[in-house]
C-alpha positions in Angstrom: 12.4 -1.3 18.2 11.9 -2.5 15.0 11.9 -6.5 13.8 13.6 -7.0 10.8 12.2 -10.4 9.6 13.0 -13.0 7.7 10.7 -15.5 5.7 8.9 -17.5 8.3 9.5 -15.1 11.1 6.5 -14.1 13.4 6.2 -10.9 15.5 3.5 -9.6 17.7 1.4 -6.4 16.8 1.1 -3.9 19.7 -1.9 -2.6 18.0 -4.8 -3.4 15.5 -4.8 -0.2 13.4 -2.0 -0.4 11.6 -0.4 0.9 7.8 1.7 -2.1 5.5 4.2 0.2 3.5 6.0 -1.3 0.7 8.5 0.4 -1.9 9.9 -1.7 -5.1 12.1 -0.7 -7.6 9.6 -0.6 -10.2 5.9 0.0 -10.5 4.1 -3.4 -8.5 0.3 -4.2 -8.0 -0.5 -4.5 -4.5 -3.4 -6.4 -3.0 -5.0 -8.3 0.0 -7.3 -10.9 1.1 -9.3 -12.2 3.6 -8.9 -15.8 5.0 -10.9 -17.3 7.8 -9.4 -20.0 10.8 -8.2 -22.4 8.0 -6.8 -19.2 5.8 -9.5 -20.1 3.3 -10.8 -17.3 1.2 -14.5 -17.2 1.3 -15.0 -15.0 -1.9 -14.3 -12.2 -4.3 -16.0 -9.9 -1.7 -13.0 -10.8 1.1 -10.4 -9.9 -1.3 -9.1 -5.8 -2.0 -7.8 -5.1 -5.3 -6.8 -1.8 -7.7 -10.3 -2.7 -9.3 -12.3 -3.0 -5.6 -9.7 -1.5 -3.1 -11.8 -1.5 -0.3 -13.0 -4.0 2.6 -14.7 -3.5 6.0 -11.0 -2.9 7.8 -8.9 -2.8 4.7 -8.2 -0.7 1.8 -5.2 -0.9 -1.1 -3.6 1.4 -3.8 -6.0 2.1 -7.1 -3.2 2.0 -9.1 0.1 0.2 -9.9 3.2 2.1 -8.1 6.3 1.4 -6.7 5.4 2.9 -3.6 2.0 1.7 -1.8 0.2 2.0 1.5 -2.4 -0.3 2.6 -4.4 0.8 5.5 -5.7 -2.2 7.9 -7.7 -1.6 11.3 -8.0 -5.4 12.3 -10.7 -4.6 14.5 -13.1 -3.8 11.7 -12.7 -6.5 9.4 -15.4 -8.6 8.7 -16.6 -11.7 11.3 -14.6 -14.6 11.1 -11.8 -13.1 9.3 -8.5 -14.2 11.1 -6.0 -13.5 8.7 -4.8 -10.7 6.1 -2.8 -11.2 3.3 -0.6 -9.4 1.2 0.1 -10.0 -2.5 2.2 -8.0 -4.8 2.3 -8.7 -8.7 3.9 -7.3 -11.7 1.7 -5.5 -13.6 1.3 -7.9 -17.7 0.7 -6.0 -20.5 2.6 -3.0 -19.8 6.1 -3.4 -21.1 7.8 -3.6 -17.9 9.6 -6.6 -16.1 7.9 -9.7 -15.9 9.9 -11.3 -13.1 10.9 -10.0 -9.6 14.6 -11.6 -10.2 14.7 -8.6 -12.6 13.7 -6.1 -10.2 15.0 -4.7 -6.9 13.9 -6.6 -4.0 10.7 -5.4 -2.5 10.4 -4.1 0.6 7.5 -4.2 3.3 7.0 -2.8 6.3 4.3 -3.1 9.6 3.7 0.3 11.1 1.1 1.9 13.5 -1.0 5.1 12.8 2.1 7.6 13.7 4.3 6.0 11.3 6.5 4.4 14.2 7.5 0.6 12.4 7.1 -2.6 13.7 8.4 -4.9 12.0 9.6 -5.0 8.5 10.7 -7.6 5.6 12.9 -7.5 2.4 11.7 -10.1 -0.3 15.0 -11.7 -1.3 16.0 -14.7 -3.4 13.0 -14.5 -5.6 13.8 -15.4 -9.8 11.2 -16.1 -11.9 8.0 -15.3 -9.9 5.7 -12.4 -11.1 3.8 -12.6 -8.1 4.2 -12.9 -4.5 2.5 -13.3 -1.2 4.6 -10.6 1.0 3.4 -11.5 4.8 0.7 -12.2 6.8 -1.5 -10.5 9.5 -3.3 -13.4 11.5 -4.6 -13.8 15.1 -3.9 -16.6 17.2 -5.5 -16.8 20.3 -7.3 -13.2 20.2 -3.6 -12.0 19.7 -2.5 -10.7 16.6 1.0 -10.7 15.2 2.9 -10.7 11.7 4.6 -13.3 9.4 6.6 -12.8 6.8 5.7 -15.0 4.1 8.0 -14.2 0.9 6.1 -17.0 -1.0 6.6 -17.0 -4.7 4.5 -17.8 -7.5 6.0 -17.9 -11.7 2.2 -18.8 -12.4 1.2 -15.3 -11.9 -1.6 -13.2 -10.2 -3.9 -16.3 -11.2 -1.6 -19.0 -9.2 -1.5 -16.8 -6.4 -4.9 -16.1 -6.3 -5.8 -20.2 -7.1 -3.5 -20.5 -3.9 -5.6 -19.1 -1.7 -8.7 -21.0 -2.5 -9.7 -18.3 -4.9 -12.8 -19.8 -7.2 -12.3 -18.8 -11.0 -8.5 -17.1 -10.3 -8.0 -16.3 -14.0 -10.5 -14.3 -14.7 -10.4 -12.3 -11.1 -6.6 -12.0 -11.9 -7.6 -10.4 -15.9 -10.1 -7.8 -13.8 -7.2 -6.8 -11.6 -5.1 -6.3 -14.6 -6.8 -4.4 -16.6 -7.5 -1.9 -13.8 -4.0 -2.0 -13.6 -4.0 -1.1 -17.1 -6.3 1.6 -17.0 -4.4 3.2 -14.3 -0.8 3.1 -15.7 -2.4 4.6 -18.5 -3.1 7.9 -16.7 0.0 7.9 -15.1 3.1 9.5 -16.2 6.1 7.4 -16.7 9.2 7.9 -14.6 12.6 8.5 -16.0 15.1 5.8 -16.5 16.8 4.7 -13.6 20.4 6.0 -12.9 22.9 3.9 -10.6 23.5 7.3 -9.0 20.8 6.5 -6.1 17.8 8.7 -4.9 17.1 12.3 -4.2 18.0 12.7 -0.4 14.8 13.0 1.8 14.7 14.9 5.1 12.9 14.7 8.2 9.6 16.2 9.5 8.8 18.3 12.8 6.2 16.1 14.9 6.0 12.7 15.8 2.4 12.6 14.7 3.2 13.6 11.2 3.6 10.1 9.2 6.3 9.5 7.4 5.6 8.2 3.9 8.4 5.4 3.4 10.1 2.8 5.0 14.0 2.6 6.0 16.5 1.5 3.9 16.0 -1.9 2.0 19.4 -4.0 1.1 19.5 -3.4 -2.6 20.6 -6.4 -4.6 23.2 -6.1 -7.5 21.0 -6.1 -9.9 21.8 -4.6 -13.8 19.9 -1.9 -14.3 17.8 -3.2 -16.6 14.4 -1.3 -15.8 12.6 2.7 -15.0 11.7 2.6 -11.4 10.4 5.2 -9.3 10.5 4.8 -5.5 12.7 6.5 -2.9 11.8 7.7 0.5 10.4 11.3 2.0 10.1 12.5 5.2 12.3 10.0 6.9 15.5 10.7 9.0 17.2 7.7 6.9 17.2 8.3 3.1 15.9 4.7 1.3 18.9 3.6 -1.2 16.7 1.1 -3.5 17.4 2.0 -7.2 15.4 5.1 -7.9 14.2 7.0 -11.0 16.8 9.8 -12.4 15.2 12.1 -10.4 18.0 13.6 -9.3 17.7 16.9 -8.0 18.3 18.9 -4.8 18.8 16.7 -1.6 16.3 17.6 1.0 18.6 16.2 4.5 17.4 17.3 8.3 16.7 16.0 11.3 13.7 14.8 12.9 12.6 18.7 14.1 11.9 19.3 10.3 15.3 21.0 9.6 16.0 22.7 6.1 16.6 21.3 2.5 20.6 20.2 1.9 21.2 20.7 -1.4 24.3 18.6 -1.3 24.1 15.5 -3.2 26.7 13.3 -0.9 25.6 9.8 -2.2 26.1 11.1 -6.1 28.8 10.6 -7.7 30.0 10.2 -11.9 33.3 8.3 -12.2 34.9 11.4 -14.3 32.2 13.6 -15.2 33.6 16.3 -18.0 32.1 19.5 -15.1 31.4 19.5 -11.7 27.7 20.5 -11.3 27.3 23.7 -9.6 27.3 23.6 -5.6 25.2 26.5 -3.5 27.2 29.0 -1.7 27.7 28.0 2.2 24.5 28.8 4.3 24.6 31.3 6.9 24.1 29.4 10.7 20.3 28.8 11.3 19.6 29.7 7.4 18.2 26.8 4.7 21.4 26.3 2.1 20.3 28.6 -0.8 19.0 26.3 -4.1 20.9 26.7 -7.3 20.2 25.7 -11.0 21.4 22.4 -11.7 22.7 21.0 -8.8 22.2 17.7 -9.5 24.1 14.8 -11.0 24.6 14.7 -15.3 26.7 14.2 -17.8 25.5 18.2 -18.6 23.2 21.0 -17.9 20.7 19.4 -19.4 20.8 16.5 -17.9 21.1 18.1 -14.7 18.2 20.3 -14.7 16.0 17.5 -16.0 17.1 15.3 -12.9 16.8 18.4 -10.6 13.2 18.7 -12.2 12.2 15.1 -11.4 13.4 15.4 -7.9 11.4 18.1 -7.5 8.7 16.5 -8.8 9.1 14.0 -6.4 9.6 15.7 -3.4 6.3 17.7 -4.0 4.2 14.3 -4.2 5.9 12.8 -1.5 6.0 16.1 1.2 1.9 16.5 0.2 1.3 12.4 0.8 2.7 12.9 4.1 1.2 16.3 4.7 -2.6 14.5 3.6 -1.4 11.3 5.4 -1.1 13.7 8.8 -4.2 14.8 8.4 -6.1 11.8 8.2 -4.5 10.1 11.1 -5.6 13.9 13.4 -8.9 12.8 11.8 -9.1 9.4 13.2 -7.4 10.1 16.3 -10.5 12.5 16.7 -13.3 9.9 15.9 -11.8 7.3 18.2 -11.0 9.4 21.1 -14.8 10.7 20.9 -16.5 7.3 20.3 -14.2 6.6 23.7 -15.6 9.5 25.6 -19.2 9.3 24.0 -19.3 5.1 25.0 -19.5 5.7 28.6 -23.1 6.7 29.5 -21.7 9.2 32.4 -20.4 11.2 29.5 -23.6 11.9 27.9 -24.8 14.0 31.1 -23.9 17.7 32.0 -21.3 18.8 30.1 -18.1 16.2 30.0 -19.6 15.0 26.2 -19.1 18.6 25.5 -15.8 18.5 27.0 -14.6 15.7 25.4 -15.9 16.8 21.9 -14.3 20.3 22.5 -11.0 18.3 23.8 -11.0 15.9 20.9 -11.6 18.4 18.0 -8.5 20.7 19.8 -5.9 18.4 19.6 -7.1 17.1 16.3 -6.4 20.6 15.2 -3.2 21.1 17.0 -1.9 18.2 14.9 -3.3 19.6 11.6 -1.5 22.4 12.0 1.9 21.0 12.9 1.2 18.9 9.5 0.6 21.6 8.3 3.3 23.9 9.0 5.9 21.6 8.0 3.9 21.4 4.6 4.3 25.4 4.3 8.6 24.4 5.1 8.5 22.4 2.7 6.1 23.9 -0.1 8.3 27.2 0.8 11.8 25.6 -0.2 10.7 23.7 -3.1 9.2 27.1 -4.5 12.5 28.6 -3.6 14.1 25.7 -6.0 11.6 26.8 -8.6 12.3 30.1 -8.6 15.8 29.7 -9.2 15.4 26.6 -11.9 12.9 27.8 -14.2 15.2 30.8 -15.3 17.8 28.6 -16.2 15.9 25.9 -18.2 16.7 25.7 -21.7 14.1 25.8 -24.7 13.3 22.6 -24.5 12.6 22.9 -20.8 11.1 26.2 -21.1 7.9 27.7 -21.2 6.9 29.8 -24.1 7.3 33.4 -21.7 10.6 32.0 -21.3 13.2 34.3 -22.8 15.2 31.9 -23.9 12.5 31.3 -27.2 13.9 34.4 -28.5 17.3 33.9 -28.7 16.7 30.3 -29.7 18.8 28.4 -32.2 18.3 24.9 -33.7 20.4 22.3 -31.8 22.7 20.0 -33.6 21.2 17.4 -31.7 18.4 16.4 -29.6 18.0 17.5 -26.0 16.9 14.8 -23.3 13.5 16.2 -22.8 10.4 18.2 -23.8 8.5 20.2 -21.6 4.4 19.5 -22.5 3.1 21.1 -20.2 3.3 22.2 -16.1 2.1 19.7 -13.0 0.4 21.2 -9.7 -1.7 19.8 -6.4 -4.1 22.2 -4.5 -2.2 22.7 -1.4 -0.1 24.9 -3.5 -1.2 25.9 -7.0 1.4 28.6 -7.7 4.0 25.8 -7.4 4.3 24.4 -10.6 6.5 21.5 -12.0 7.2 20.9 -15.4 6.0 17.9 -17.2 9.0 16.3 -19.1 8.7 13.5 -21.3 11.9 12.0 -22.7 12.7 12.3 -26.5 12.6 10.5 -28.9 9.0 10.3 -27.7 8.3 6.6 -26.0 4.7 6.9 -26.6 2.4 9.3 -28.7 0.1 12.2 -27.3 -3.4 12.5 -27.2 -5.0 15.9 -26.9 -8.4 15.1 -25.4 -11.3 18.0 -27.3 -13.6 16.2 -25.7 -16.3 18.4 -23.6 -16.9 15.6 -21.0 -12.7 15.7 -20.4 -13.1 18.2 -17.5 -15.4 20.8 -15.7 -13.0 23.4 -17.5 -14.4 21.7 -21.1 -17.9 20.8 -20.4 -18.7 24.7 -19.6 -16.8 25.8 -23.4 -18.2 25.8 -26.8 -17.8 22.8 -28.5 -16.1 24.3 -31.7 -14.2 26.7 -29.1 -12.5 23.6 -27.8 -12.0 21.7 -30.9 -10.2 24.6 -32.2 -8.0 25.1 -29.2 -7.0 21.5 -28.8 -5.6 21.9 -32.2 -3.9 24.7 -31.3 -2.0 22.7 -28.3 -1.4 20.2 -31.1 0.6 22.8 -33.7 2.1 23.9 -30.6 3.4 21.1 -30.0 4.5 20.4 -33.0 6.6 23.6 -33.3 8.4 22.7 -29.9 9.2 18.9 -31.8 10.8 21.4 -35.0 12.3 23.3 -32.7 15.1 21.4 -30.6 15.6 18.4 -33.2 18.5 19.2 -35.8 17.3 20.6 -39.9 16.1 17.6 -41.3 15.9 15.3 -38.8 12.4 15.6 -37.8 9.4 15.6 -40.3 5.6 16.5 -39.4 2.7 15.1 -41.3 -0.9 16.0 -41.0 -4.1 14.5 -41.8 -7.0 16.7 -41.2 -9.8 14.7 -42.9 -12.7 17.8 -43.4 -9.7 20.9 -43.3 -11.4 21.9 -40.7 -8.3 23.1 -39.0 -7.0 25.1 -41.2 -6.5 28.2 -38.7 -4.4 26.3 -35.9 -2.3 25.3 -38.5 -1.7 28.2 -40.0 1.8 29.0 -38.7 2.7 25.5 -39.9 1.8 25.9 -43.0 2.9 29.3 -43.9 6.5 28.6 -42.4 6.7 25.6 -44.8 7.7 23.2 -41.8 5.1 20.6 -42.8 6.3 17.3 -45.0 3.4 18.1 -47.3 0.3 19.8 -47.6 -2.7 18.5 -44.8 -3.8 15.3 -46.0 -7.8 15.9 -46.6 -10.6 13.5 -47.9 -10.1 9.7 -47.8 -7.7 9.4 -50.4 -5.4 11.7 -48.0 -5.9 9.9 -45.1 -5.1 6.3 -47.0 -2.4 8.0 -48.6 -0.2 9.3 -45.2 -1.0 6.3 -43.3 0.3 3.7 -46.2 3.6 6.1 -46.4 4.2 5.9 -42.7 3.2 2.3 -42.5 5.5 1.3 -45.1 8.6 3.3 -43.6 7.4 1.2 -40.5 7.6 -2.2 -42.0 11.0 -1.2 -44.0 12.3 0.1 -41.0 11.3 -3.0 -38.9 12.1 -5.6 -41.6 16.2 -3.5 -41.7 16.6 -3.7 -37.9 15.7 -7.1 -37.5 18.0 -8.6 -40.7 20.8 -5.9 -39.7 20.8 -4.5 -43.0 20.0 -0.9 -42.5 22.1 0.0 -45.4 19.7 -1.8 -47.8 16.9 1.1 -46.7 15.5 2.7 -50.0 17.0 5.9 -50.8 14.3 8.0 -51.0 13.0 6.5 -47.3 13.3 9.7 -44.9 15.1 7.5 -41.6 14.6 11.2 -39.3 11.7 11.1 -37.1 8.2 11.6 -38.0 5.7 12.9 -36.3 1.8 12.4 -37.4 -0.6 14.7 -36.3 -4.4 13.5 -36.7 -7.1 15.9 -36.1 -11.1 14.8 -35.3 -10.2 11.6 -35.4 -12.1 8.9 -36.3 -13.9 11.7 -39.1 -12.4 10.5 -42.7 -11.1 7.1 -41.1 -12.6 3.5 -42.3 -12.0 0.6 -41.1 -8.4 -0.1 -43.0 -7.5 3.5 -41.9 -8.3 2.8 -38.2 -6.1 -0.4 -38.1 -3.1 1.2 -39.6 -3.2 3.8 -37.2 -3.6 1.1 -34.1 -0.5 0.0 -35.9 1.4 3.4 -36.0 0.7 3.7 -32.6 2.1 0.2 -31.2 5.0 -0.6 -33.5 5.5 2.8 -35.0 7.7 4.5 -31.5 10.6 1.8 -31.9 11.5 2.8 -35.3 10.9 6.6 -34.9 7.1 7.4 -36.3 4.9 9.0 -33.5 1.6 9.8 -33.1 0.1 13.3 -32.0 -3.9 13.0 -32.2 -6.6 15.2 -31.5 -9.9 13.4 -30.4 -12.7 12.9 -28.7 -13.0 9.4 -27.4 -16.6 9.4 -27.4 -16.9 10.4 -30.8 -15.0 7.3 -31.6 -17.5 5.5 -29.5 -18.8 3.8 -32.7 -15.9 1.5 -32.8 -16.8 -0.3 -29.4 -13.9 -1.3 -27.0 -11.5 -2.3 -30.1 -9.8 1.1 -29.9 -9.3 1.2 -26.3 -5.7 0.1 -26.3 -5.3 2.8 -28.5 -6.7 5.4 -25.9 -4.2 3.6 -23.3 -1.5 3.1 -25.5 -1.2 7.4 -25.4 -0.6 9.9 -22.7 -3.7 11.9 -22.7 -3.4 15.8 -21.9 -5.8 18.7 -22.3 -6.3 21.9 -24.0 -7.4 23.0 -20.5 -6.7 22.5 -17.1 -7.5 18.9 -15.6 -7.1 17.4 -13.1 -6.4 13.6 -14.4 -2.5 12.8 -14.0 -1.2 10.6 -11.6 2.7 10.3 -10.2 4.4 6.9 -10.4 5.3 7.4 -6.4 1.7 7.7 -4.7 -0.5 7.9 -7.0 -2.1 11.6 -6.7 -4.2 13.0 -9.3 -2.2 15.9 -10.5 -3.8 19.2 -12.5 -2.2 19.4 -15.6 -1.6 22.7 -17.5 -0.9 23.1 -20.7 1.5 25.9 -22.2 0.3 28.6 -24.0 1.4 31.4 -25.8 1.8 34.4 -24.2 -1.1 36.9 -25.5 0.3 39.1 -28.3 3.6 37.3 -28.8 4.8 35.9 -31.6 7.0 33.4 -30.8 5.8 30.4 -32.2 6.2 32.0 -35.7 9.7 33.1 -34.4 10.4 29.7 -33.6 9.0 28.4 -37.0 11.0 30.8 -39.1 13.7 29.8 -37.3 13.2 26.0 -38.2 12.6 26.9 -42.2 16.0 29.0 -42.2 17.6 26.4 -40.2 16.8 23.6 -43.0 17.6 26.1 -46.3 21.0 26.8 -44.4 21.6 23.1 -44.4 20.1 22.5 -47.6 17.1 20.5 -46.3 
């Protein structure tokens, strides 16, 4: 039975290998350390961290997430270690809350290698602290047990760490943030949170198959202020802790790995204007059949973008638990043989052979249980996909999607773009598409660099250049596309016109603001008009005054596109653009470059924020995205054209006649 502590509380641990689970309402660093008989830390090497996750006994999360799992086998830790700790911080630097009193309460939980719990804790009553230590792991008397701890500290990472008898805690606590750093950077942004609850999670077959999430956690009435991303899979009890929109098919069973429920019980809208549409019953025995937009919105749209985060989610979460299955039927395996193997009777005649042969059978019995509930899984999200992707609008669409060709421009902006598609290896044909909210929160980078993947190292150079710039244009087009005639402008700096083929269709469908900037004097000349409409716009929001704009400043959305950079760029021009790129997003002016970042190597680290500061994809596939849930390096796709068609000058056409009909 599980202990539900509270601060101070102590419970014994039935075991030494153990798993410390902990979902938050928002993206959290998690770390550990190491303290001997007096709890004293001995050193940086007895402490795990995003930038050194792992310890003789103990390894931590890479990467900042609102779900984590820390794997501790207290037998292995180092000699005269007595004591584990657990920290959680708020990641600085990153735009996001910078107090737990602003932030669902975290939640932590004890369990053994089959995912049964222990004991578990909810941090409550913190305010002002951006860092806490969670609980405790420590032996007393060659027994070990748990405390929670819950100890707050507003002083930071670096108080927390100073706490503990950490030497230098200010600089150790700057190394662990900008690892942090460097991993939110590659991975992509949740959607806003909704007070509509989770996605539904459903139960898995065996009892060896981990789950991936903890029970419920009371969830504190906190505004919602903040994105999160956390929720529950593969658990009989569905975890009610704000979650991201991603809303989407409920996936309810019982604990023999029943099918997906597509009802959405916990999801309501006071007086939404349409009910969303419901699947028709299931026949006894049969999975309930997916439909298009079951989800909760305001609209369609809003409904398949929800559906299409849930989706998203479910995939990471049913493949954590599926890799999570496998590792524990691979340590069951090692221990069982060093068992067998440790008796010296066992290494005569054949019992070692036995044992091996016994180990290595069950280890595969549970792979394939983990397995098979994988393939349930995989097969009813593909089911979903199958019956979404039909029904996604342009925005949502890929370009063989029908829906291009009878296309009109929108009298306002859709929710989303679709950039590209998302897929793991256990199922490659199952692909999710990559939304990212509109207006744009942060520019794109399309990486032309040949070290960006084994795809791009084995292409020509100019090959790759050119076709990144080709992802750029179509990009752009898909920007033109589902904003309304003249509210969306797209400028171009291409310093040597070297690029004059990809952006061909722009030009000849008379979609760009002006010609491609070229030469210095083009480069200075864009970036001072876009930096001025940055500082005008600024300078208007902050005094109220947005009537006293000048008339001839063009308020729709701009869009910069800035190929080779940092060719044609001096110092002045690199500094405007750092600028575009931080400020410019609030008042409307994006960024959409094509580099290579070691070509801009010259600069040294000063335009590494930069690099972070964007969401870096690739004009081929790569595997270098991560989801905000656990963290698993996703292989990104881009969208392409359809060989032969000609839909991205349908699309531009449709763009120019859109603006003459309006008289743009």
């Amino acid at each position: 039975m599980t202990a539900e502590l509270v601060r101070g509380q102590n419970h014994t641990l039935p075991q030494t290998r153990l798993e410390i689970r902990v979902s938050a309402g928002t993206p959290v660093v998690a770390g550990a350390t190491l303290g001997d008989e007096r709890g004293t830390v001995r050193g940086i090497e007895w402490i795990a961290h995003p930038g050194s996750p792992q310890l003789p006994g103990l390894e931590v999360s890479q990467q900042a997430a609102a779900d984590h799992r820390l794997a501790v086998d207290l037998e292995a830790l180092p000699t005269g270690a007595h004591r584990v700790t657990v920290l959680l911080a708020l990641p600085v630097g990153v735009g996001g809350p910078v107090r737990f009193g602003a932030v669902p309460a975290p939640f932590v939980a004890v369990t053994g290698l089959d995912g049964t719990e222990i004991a578990s804790f909810t941090l409550t009553d913190l305010d002002a602290e951006s860092a806490v230590s969670a609980l405790e792991l420590y032996r007393r008397q060659d027994v070990w047990k748990v405390r929670a701890v819950g100890q707050g500290y507003a002083g930071g990472l670096a108080a927390m760490l100073a706490d503990q008898g950490v030497t230098e805690p200010a600089a150790l606590a700057g190394t662990i943030q900008e690892a942090v750093t460097r991993g939110l950077a590659r991975s992509v942004a949740p959607p806003p949170r909704t007070p509509e609850g989770d996605r539904v999670r459903h139960a898995t077959g065996s009892a060896d198959h981990r789950p991936t999430a903890p029970p419920p956690a009371p969830e504190p009435p906190e505004p919602l202020t903040d994105p999160a991303a956390t929720g529950s899979a593969h658990t009989a009890q569905p975890h009610t802790a704000p979650g991201p929109a991603a809303a989407g098919p409920a996936a309810a069973g019982t604990s023999a790995g029943g099918p997906i429920n597509y009802a959405h019980p916990r999801r309501q809208h006071a007086a939404p204007p349409s009910p969303p549409p419901t699947a028709p019953p299931a026949q006894p025995g049969q999975p309930a059949q997916p439909v298009a937009g079951d989800a909760t919105g305001w609209s369609m749209d809003e409904r398949l973008y929800n559906q299409i985060w849930g989706m998203f989610e479910d995939l990471a979460r049913a493949v954590a638990a599926y890799r999570s299955a496998v590792d524990f039927a691979e340590s069951r395996m090692d221990q069982e043989l060093d068992r067998a193997l440790s008796d010296p009777r066992n290494r005569i005649g054949g019992a070692g052979d036995r044992a091996r042969e016994a180990a290595r059978a069950k280890r595969d019995e549970l792979t394939s249980r983990a397995r098979e509930a994988l393939d349930r899984d995989l097969a009813q999200l593909a089911a979903e996909a199958a019956v979404v992707e039909p029904a996604l609008p342009a925005a949502y669409a890929g370009w063989g999607n029908p829906v291009w060709h009878a296309h009109r421009i929108p009298m306002e902006i859709p929710m989303a773009l679709r950039i590209g598609d998302l897929h793991l290896p256990e199922r490659t044909d199952l692909r999710i598409p990559l939304l990212v909210r509109l207006p744009l929160e942060r520019g794109i980078w399309v990486d032309s660099g040949r070290a960006a993947s084994e795809a791009a190292a084995l292409m020509d150079t100019d090959r790759l250049r050119r076709l990144a710039m080709e992802t750029a244009v179509a990009h752009a087009a898909r920007l033109l596309a589902v904003y309304p005639p003249g509210e969306f402008a797209v400028h171009v700096i291409d310093p040597a016109g070297s690029a004059a083929g990809p952006l061909a269709p722009l030009v000849e469908a008379g979609v760009l603001a002006g010609p491609p900037a070229a030469g210095p004097g083009g480069v200075a000349s864009v970036l001072a008009h876009l930096t001025r409409r940055v500082d005008l716009v600024q300078m208007a929001v902050r005094a109220g005054a947005a009537d006293s704009l000048p008339p001839d400043l063009d308020t729709g959305e701009q869009l910069l596109v800035v190929n080779d950079f940092p060719h044609g760029f001096d110092d002045r021009a690199v500094t405007q653009l750092r600028y575009l790129a931080d400020e410019g997003p609030a008042v409307g002016v994006h960024l959409l470059m094509v580099a290579d970042r070691e070509e801009a190597s010259a600069y040294g680290p000063i335009l590494d924020p930069l690099w972070r500061s964007l969401l870096r994809i690739t004009p081929v596939a790569d595997s270098h995205l991560a989801d905000p849930w656990v963290g698993h390096a996703w292989t990104y796709e881009p969208l392409t054209v359809p060989p032969g068609s000609r839909v991205l000058e349908q699309v531009l056409a449709a763009v120019a006649e859109a603006r003459r009909a309006a008289g743009r």
